[in-house]
C-alpha positions in Angstrom: 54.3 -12.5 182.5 51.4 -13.6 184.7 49.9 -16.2 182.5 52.5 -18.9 182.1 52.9 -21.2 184.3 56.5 -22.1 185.1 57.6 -25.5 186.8 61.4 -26.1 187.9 62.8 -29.8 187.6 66.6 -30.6 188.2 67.6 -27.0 188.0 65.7 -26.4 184.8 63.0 -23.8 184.3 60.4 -24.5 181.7 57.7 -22.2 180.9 54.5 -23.9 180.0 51.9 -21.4 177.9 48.9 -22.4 175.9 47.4 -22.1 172.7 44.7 -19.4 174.3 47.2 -18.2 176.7 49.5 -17.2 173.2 46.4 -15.5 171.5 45.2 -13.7 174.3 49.1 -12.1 174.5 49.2 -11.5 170.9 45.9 -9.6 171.4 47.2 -7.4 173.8 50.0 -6.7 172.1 48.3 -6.4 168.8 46.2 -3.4 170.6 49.1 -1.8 172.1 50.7 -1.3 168.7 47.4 -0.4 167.1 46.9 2.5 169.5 50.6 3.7 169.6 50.0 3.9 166.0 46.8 5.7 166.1 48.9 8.3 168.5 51.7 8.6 166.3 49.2 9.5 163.4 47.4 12.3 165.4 51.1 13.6 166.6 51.9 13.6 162.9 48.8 15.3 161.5 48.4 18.1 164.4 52.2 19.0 163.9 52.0 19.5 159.8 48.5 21.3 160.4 48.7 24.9 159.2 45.0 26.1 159.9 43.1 26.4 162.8 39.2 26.7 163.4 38.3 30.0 161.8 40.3 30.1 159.2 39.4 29.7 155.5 40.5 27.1 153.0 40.2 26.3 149.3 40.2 23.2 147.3 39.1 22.1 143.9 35.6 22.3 144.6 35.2 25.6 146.6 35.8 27.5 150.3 34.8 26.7 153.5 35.6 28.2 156.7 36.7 25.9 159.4 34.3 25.0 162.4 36.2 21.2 163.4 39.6 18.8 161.7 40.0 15.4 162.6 42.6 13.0 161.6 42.6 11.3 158.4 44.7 8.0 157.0 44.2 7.0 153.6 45.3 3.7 152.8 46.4 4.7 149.7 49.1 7.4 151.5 51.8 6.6 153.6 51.1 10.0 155.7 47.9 11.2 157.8 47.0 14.6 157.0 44.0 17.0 158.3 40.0 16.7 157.5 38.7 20.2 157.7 34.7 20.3 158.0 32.7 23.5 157.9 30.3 26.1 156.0 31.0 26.7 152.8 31.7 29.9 151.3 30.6 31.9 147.8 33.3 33.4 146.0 33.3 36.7 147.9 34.3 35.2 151.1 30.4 35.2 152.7 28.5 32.1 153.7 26.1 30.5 151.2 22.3 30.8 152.0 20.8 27.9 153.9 25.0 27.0 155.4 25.6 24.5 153.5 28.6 22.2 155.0 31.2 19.7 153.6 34.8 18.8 154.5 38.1 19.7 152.4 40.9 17.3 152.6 44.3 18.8 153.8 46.0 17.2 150.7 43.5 18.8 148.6 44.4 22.7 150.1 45.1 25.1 147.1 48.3 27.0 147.6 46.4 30.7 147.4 44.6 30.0 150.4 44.5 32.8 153.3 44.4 32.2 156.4 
């Protein structure tokens, strides 16, 4: 630890650290932890991800076939899960006119989807 200063009198060590000196550790540890977390998110997410780019997925509102995921935390859920974005589909599988994009939410997948 670099930024305290340390001063030995009659055999006792005392570490002297001030109030910017604390802050300016905290931050760094603070930012650590933020990004480990933000790691551990991604390693979470990409492991439970079924579908790749390419491949077509259905929620609620319709199809679309996969052209790019990220990683999504909701505050509101303990676990990260997938954001798929892409073209949407009509119901025979082609692309709509015009390719129209939006995302589908991992959590919102129906269970008949193909890959």
């Amino acid at each position: 630890m670099g930024i305290l200063s340390r001063h030995v009198h009659k055999k006792l060590t005392i570490y002297i650290m001030t109030p910017e000196q604390y802050k300016n550790e905290l931050l760094v540890l603070r930012n650590e932890a933020r990004n480990k977390e933000a790691d551990l998110r991604k390693k979470y997410a990409n492991a439970n991800n079924p579908y790749k780019v390419g491949d077509k997925v259905t929620d609620h509102i319709g199809s679309i076939v996969i052209e790019t995921m990220t990683v999504y935390s909701a505050i509101s859920s303990e676990l990260p899960c997938m954001v798929y974005y892409g073209t949407e589909l009509k119901a025979n599988g082609e692309r709509k006119k015009n390719n129209p994009t939006r995302h589908v939410y991992q959590s919102n997948i129906l269970n008949n989807t193909t890959k």
